[in-house]
PAROSE-607594 format. One record per residue (C-alpha): residue in three letters; x, y, z; residue number from 1. Coordinates in pm, whole numbers, plus 50000, padded with zeros to 5 digits. Layout:
% residues N
<node type="ALA" px="X" py="Y" pz="Z" seq="NUM"/>
...
END
This chain:
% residues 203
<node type="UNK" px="91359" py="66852" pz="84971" seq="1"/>
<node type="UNK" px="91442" py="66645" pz="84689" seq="2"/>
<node type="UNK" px="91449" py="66904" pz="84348" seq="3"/>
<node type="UNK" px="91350" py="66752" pz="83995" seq="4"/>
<node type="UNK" px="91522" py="66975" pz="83727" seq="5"/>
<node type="UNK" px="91322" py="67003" pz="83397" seq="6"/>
<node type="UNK" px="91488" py="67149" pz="83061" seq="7"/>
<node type="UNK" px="91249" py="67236" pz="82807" seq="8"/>
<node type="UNK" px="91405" py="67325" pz="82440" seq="9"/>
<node type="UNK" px="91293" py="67375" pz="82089" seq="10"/>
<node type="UNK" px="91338" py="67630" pz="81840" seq="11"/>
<node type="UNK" px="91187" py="67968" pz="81877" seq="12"/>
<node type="UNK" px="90831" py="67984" pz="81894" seq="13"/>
<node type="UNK" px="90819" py="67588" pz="81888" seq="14"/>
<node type="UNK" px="90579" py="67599" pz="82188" seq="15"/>
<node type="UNK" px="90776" py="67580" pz="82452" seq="16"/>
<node type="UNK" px="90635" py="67845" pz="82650" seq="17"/>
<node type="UNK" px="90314" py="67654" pz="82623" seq="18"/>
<node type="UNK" px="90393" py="67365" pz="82730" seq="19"/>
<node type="UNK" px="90613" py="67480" pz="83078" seq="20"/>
<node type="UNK" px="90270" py="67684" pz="83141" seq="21"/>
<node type="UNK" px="90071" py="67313" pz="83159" seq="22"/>
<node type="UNK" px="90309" py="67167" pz="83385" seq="23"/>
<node type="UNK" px="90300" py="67473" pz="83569" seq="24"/>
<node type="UNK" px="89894" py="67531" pz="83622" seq="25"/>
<node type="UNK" px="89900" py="67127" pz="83679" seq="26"/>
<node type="UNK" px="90182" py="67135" pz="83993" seq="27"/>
<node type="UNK" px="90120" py="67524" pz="84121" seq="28"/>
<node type="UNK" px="90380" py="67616" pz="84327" seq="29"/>
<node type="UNK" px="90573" py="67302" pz="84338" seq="30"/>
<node type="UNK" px="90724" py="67430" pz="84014" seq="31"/>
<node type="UNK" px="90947" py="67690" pz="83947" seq="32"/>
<node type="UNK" px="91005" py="67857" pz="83576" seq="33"/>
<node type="UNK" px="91340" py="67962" pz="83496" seq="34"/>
<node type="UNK" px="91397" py="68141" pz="83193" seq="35"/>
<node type="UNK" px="91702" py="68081" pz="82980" seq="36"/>
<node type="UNK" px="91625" py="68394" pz="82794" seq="37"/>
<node type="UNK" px="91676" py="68602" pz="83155" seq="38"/>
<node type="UNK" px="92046" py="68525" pz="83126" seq="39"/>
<node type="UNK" px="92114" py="68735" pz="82822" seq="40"/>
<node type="UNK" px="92481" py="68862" pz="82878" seq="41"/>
<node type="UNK" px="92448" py="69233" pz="82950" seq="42"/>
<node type="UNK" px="92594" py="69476" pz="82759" seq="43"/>
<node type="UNK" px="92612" py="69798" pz="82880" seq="44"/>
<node type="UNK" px="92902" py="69927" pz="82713" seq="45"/>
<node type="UNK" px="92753" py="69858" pz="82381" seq="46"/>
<node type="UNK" px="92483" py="70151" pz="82257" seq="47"/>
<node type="UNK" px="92141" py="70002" pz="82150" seq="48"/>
<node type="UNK" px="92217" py="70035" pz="81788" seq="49"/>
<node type="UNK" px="92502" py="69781" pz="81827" seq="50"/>
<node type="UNK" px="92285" py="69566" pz="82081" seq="51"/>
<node type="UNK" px="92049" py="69540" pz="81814" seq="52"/>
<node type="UNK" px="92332" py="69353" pz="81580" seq="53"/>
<node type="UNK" px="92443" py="69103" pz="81815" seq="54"/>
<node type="UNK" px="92364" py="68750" pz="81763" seq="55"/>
<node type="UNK" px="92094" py="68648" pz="82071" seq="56"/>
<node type="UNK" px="92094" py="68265" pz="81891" seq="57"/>
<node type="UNK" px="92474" py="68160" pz="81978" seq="58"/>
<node type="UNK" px="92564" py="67972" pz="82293" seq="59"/>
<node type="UNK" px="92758" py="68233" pz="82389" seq="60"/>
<node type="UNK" px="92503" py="68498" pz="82395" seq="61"/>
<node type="UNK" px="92420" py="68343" pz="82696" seq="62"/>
<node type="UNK" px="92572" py="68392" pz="83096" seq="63"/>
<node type="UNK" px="92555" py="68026" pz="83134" seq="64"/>
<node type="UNK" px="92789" py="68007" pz="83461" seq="65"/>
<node type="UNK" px="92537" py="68243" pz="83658" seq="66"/>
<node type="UNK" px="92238" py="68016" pz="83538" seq="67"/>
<node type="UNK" px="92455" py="67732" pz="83640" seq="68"/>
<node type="UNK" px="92547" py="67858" pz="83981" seq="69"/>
<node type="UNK" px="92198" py="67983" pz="84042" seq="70"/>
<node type="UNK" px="92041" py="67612" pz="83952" seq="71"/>
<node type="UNK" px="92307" py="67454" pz="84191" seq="72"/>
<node type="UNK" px="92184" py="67667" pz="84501" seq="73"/>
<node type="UNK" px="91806" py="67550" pz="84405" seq="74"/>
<node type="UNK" px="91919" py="67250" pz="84452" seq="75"/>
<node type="UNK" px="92076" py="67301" pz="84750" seq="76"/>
<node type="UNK" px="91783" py="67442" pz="84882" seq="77"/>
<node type="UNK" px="91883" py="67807" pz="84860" seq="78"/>
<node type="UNK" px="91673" py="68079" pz="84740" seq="79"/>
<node type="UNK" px="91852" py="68304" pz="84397" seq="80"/>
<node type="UNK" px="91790" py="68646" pz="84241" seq="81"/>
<node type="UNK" px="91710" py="68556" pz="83932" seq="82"/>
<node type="UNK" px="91822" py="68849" pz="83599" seq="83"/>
<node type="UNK" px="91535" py="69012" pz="83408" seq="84"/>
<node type="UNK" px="91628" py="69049" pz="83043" seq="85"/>
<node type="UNK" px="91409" py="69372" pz="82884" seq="86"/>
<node type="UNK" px="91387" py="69263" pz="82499" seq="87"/>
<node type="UNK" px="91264" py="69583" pz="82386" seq="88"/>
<node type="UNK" px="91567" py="69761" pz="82482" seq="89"/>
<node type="UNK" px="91842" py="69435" pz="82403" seq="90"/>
<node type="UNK" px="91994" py="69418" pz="82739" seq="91"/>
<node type="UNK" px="91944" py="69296" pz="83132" seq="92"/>
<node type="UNK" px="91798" py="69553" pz="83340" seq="93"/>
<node type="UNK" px="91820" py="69631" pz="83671" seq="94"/>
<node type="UNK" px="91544" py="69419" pz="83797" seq="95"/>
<node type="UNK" px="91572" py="69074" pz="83940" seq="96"/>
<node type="UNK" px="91328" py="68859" pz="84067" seq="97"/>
<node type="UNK" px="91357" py="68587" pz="84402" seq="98"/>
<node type="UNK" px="91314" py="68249" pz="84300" seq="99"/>
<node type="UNK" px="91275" py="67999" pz="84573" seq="100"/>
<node type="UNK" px="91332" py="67633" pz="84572" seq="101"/>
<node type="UNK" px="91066" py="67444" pz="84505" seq="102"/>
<node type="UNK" px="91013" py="67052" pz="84404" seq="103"/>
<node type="UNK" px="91033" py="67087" pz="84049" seq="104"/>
<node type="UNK" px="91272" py="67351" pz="83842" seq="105"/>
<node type="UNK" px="91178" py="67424" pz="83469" seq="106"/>
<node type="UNK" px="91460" py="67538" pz="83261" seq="107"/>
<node type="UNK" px="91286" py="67688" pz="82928" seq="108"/>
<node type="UNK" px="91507" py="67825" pz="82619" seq="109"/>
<node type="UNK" px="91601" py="67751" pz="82278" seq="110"/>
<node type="UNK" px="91937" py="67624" pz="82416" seq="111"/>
<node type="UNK" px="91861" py="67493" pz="82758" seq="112"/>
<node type="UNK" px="92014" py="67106" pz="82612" seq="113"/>
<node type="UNK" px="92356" py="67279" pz="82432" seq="114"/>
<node type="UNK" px="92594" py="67285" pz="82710" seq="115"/>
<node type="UNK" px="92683" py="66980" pz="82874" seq="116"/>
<node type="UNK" px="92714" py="67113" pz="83204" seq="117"/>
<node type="UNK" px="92372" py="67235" pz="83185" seq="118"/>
<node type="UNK" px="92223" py="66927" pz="83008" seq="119"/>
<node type="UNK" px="92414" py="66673" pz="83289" seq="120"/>
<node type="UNK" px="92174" py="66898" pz="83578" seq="121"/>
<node type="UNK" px="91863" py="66803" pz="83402" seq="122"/>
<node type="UNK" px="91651" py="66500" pz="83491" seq="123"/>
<node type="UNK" px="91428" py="66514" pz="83226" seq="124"/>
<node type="UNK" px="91553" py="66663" pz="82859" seq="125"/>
<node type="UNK" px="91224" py="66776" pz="82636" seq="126"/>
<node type="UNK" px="91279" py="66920" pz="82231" seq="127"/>
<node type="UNK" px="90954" py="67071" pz="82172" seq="128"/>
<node type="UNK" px="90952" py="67106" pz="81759" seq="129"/>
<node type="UNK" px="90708" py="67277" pz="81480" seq="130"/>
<node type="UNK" px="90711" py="67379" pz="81128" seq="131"/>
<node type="UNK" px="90953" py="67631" pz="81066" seq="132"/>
<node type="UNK" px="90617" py="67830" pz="80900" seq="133"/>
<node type="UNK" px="90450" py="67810" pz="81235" seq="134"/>
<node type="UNK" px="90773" py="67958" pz="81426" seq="135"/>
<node type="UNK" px="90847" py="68229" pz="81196" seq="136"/>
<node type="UNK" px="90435" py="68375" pz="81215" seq="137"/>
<node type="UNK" px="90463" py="68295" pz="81623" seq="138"/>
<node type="UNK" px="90769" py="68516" pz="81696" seq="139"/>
<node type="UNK" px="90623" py="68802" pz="81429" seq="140"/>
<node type="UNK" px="90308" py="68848" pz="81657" seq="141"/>
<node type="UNK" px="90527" py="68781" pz="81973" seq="142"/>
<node type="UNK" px="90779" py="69028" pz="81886" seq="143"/>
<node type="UNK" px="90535" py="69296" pz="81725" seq="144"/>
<node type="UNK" px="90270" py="69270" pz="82018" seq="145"/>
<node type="UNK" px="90519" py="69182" pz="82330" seq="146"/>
<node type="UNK" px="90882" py="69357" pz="82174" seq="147"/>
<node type="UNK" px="90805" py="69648" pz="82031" seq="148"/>
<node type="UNK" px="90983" py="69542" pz="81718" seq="149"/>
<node type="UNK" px="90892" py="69615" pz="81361" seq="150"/>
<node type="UNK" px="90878" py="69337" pz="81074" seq="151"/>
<node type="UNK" px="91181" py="69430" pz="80824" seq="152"/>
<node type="UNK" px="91351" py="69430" pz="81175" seq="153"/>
<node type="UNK" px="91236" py="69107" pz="81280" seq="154"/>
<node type="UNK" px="91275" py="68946" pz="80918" seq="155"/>
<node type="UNK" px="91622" py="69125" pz="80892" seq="156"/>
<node type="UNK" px="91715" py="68923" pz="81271" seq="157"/>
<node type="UNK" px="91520" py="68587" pz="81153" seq="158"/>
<node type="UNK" px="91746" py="68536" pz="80836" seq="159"/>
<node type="UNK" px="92063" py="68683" pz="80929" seq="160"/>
<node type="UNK" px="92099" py="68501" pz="81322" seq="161"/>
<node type="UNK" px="91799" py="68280" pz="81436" seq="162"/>
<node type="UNK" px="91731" py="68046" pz="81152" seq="163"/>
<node type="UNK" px="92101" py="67984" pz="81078" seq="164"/>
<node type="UNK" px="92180" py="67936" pz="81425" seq="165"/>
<node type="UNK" px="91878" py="67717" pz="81505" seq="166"/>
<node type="UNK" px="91976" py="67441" pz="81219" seq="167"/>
<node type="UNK" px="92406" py="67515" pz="81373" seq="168"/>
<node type="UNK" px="92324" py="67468" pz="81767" seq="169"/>
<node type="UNK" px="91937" py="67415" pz="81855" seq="170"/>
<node type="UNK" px="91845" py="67164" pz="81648" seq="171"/>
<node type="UNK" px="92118" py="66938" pz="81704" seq="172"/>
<node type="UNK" px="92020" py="66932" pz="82070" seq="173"/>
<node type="UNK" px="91688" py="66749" pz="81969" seq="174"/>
<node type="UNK" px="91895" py="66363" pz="81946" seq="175"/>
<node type="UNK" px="92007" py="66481" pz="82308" seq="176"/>
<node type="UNK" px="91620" py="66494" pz="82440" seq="177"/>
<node type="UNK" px="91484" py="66237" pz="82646" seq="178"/>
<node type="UNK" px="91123" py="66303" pz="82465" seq="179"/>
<node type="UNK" px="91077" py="66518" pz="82158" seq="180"/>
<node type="UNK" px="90713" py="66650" pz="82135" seq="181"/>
<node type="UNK" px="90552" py="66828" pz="81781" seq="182"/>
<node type="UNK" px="90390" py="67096" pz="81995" seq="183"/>
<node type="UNK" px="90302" py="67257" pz="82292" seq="184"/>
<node type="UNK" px="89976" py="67151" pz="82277" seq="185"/>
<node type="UNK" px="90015" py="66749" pz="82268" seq="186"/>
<node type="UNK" px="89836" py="66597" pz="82513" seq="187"/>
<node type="UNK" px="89989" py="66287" pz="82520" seq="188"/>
<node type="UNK" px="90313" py="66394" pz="82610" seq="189"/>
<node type="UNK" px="90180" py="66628" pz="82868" seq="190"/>
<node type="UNK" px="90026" py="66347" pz="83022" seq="191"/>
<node type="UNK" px="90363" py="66146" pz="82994" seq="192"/>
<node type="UNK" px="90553" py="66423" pz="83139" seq="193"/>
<node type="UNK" px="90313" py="66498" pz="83420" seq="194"/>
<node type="UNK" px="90365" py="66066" pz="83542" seq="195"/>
<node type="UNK" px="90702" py="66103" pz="83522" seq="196"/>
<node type="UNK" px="90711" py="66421" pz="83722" seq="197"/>
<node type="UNK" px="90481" py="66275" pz="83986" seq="198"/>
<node type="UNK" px="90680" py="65936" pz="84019" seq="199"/>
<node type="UNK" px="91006" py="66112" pz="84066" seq="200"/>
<node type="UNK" px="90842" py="66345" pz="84312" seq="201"/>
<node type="UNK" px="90704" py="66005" pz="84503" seq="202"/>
<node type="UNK" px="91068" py="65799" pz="84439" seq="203"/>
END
């Protein structure tokens, strides 16, 4: 089974997440979804008040080699056990979920097109961008509704790590896309996307 790897980046609360769940209602299970995010190093020797401190928006926040590995034995037609990262406690829990190989592997996370050995597995490289306005209110209701966290804790995380670090090492990666979108939403590019996806599939 031939696999078509997907990366899907953007700043936080770009859209992203939107626009992996179109492709995903459009091919069912002929996609998969894996989550950057999931691959949170753990940090178990760390207690949650230091957790809380660490910077989630560097490159190296990230277990990259696992996600690596795990992508290379989609490929090869293997099945993984895929991390679950719990946000409202900072750290990987014990949970995994099976991921199974499928046609079409979505890679979604803020840094999915930063490391080169990641980017070179992708076939298709999309930068989903929005007004930094529009981020900032997104990940306030995400992380208040879906986190547990509290404004002056989010605010206090947004200026001191994520914006920084999204105008360092995310959006840089947007000249490495193969398509940068404005949002989630755009149908055009969903529509571009979606023939490229089928014509690989059909290659």
């Amino acid at each position: 089974m031939k696999t078509i790897m997907i990366g899907v980046a953007g700043g936080t609360g770009s859209g992203k997440s939107t626009f992996t769940n179109r492709l995903k209602a459009e091919f069912g299970d002929r996609i998969s979804v894996i989550y950057y995010d999931n691959y949170y190093k753990r940090h178990d020797e760390l207690p949650f008040s230091e957790r809380e401190k660490l910077n989630y928006d560097h490159p190296d926040a990230f277990e990259t080699e696992l996600l690596i590995k795990h992508l290379s034995a989609l490929r090869r037609g293997e099945e993984i056990r895929c991390p679950v990262y719990d946000f409202t406690v900072h750290n990987r829990s014990d949970m995994t979920v099976t991921v199974k190989p499928s046609e079409v592997v979505i890679v979604e996370g803020i840094l999915v097109l930063s490391d080169p050995r990641l980017r070179d597995m992708l076939d298709i490289k999309i930068y989903v961008e929005a007004d930094a306005d529009e981020r900032i209110l997104r990940r306030v209701i995400r992380d208040v509704k879906e986190r547990g966290r509290d404004v002056e804790g989010i605010a206090r995380q947004y200026l001191s790590t994520v914006k920084p670090m999204h105008y360092v090492y995310v959006e840089p990666t947007k000249a490495l896309a193969d398509l940068v979108i404005n949002s989630g939403k755009n149908d055009v590019a969903f529509d571009v996307i979606k023939v490229k996806i089928e014509a690989l599939l059909n290659s």
